[in-house]
C-alpha positions as CSV (number, residue, x, y, z in Angstrom):
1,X,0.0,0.0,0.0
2,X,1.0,3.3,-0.7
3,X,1.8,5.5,2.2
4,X,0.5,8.6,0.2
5,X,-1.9,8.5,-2.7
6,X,-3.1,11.3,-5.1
7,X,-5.4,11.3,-7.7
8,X,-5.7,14.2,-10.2
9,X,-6.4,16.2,-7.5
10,X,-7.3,20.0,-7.1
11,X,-7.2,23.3,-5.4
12,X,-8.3,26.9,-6.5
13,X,-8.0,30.0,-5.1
14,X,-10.7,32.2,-7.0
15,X,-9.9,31.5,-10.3
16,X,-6.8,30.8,-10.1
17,X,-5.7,26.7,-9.9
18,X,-3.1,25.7,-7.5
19,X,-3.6,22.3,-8.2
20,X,-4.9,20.8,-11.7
21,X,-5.0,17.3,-11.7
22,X,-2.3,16.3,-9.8
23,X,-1.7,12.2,-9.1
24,X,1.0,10.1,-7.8
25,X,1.8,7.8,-4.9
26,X,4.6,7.5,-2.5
27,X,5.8,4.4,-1.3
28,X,5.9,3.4,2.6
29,X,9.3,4.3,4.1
30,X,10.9,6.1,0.9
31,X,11.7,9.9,0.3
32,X,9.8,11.7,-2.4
33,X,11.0,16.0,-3.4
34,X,8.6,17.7,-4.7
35,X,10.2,20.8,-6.4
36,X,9.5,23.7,-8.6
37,X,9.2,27.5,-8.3
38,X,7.1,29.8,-6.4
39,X,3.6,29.2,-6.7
40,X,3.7,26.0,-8.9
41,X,1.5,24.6,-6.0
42,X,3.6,22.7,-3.4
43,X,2.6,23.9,-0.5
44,X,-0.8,24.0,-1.0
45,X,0.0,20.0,-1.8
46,X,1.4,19.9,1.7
47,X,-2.0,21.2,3.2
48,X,-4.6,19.5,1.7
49,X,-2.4,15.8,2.5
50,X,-2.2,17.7,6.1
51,X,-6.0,18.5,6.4
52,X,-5.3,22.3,6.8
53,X,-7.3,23.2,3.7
54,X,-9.7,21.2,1.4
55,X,-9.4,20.3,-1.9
56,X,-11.6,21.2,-5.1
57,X,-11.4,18.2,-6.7
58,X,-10.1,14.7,-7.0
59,X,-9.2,12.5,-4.1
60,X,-5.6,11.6,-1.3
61,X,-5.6,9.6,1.1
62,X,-2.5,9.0,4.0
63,X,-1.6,5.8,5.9
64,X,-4.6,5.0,4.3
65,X,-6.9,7.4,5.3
66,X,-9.0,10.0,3.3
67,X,-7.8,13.2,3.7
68,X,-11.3,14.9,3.7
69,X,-13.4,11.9,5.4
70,X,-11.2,10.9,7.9
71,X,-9.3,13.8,8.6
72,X,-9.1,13.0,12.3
73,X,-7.3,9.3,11.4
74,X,-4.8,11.0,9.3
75,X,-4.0,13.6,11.7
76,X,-3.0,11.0,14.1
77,X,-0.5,9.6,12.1
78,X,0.9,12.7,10.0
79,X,3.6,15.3,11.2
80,X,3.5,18.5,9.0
81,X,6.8,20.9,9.1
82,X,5.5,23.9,7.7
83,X,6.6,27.7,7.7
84,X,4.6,28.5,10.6
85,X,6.5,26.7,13.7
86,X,3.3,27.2,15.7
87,X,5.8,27.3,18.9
88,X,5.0,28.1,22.4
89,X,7.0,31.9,22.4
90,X,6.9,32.2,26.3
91,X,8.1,28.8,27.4
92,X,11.0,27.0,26.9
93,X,12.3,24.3,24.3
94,X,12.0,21.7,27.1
95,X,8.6,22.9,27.7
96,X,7.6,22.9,24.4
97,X,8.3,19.2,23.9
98,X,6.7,18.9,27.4
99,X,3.3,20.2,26.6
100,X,3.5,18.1,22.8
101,X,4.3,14.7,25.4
102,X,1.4,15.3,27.1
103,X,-1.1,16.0,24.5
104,X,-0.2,12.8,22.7
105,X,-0.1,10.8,26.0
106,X,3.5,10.3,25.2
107,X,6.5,10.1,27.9
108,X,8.1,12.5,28.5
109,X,11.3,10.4,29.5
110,X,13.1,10.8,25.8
111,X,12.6,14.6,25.4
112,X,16.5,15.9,26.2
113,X,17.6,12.9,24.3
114,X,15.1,14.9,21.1
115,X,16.5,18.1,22.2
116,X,20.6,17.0,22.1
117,X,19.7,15.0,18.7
118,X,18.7,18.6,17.4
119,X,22.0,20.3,19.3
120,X,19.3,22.4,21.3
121,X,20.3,20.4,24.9
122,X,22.7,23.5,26.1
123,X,19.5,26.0,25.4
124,X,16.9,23.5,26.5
125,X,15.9,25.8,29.4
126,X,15.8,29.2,27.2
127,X,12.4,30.7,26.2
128,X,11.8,30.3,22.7
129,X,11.4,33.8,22.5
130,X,15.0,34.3,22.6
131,X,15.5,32.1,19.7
132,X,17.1,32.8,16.2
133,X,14.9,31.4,13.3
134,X,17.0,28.4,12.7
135,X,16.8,27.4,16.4
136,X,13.3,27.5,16.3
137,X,13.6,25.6,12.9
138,X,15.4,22.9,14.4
139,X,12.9,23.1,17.9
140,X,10.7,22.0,15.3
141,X,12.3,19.0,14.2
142,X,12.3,18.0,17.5
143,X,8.8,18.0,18.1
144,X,8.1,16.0,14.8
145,X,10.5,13.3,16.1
146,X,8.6,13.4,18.8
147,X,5.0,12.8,17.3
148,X,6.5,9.1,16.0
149,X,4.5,9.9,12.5
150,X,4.0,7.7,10.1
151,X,4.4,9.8,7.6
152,X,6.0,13.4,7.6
153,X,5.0,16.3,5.7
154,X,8.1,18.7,5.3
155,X,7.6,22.4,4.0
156,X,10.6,24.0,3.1
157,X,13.0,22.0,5.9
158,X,16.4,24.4,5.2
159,X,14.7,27.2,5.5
160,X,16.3,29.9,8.1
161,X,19.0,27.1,8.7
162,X,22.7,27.4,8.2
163,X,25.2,24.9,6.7
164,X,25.4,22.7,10.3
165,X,21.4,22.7,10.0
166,X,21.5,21.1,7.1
167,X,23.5,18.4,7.7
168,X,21.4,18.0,10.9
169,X,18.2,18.1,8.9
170,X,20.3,15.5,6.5
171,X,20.5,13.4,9.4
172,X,16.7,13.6,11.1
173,X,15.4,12.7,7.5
174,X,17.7,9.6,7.3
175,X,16.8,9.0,11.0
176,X,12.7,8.9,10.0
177,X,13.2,6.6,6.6
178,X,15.5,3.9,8.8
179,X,12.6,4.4,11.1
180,X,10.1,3.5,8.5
181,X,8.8,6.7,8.0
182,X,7.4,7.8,4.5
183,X,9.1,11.3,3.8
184,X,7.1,14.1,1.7
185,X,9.1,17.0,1.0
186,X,8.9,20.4,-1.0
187,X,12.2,22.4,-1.0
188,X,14.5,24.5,-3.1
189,X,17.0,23.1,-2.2
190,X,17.0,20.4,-5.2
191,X,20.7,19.4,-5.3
192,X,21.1,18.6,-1.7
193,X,17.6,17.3,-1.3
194,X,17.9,14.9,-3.9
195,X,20.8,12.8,-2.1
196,X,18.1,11.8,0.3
197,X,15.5,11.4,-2.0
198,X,13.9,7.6,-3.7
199,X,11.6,10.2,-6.2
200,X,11.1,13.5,-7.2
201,X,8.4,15.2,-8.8
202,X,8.4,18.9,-10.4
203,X,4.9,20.7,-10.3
204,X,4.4,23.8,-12.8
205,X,1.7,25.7,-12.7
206,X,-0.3,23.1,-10.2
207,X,0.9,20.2,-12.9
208,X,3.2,17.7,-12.6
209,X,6.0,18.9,-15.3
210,X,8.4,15.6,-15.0
């Protein structure tokens, strides 16, 4: 089965289509890029498989699950990485982790062991608010390690990072697929990316161009 199936799906905004038709599967526990430029319609590929938004037409499921019937089921088993961190600004990165543990019922026993396998352990007891982008980037990472997904949905992952975030980013990617984890992920970054990656799709204009 599939970890992530599309089928000519579809997403407007006013008249304008982000998506037009779009189909493809991704394999259970491989890496797939999705590339292309500004607006060609990859992260609005990222939210409809992460039930933020609905689509217009056509159908995806995750792990399984329909994306617009069972959003709930899909949700349970999907980590999304996206450009807003949707971090807690007044607490700490420990904290953070802290209050993601307890909302998925999850221990917090492994959380410093997340927080030194994203070299945040020496600021584990800063407020995020003191942060630089990248940190917060990485405090990020951390919390979708933390989640155990199934599959992850990843939004731009070098963003705000510098070349020692990258090869950390390298590494939590690798980490997930030996995990079993199917990897979907939308980047610039094509040359680097594509060392990771089992696929690679190029949208253009909401199609897929190769």
């Amino acid at each position: 089965m599939a970890a992530i199936d599309v089928q000519r799906l579809a997403r407007r905004y006013g008249r304008r289509w982000a998506l037009a038709g779009v189909s493809f599967q991704v394999p259970e526990a491989s890496v797939m890029m999705v590339n292309g430029h500004n607006g060609a319609g990859k992260s609005t590929l990222l939210r409809i498989l992460g039930t933020a938004i609905l689509p217009d037409g056509g159908s995806a499921s995750v792990a399984g699950f329909d994306v617009v019937k069972q959003r709930q089921d899909v949700r349970k088993l999907t980590a999304i990485l996206s450009h807003q961190n949707y971090l807690y600004e007044s607490l700490t990165a420990r904290e953070n982790l802290q209050v993601v543990a307890d909302h998925l019922g999850k221990s917090r026993g492994g959380i410093d062991a997340l927080l030194a396998q994203v070299a945040l352990d020496a600021r584990a007891n800063d407020l995020v608010s003191t942060f630089s982008a990248g940190m917060r980037k990485r405090l990020s990472f951390a919390r979708v390690l933390l989640q155990e997904p199934r599959v992850v949905l990843l939004d731009e992952p070098y963003g705000a990072l510098d070349p020692p975030g990258f090869d950390l980013i390298d590494a939590v990617i690798r980490d997930l697929k030996s995990r079993g984890t199917t990897i979907l992920m939308a980047t610039h970054q094509v040359e680097r990316a594509a060392r990771l990656c089992d696929a690679v799709i190029t949208l253009e204009g909401g199609r897929i161009a190769a």
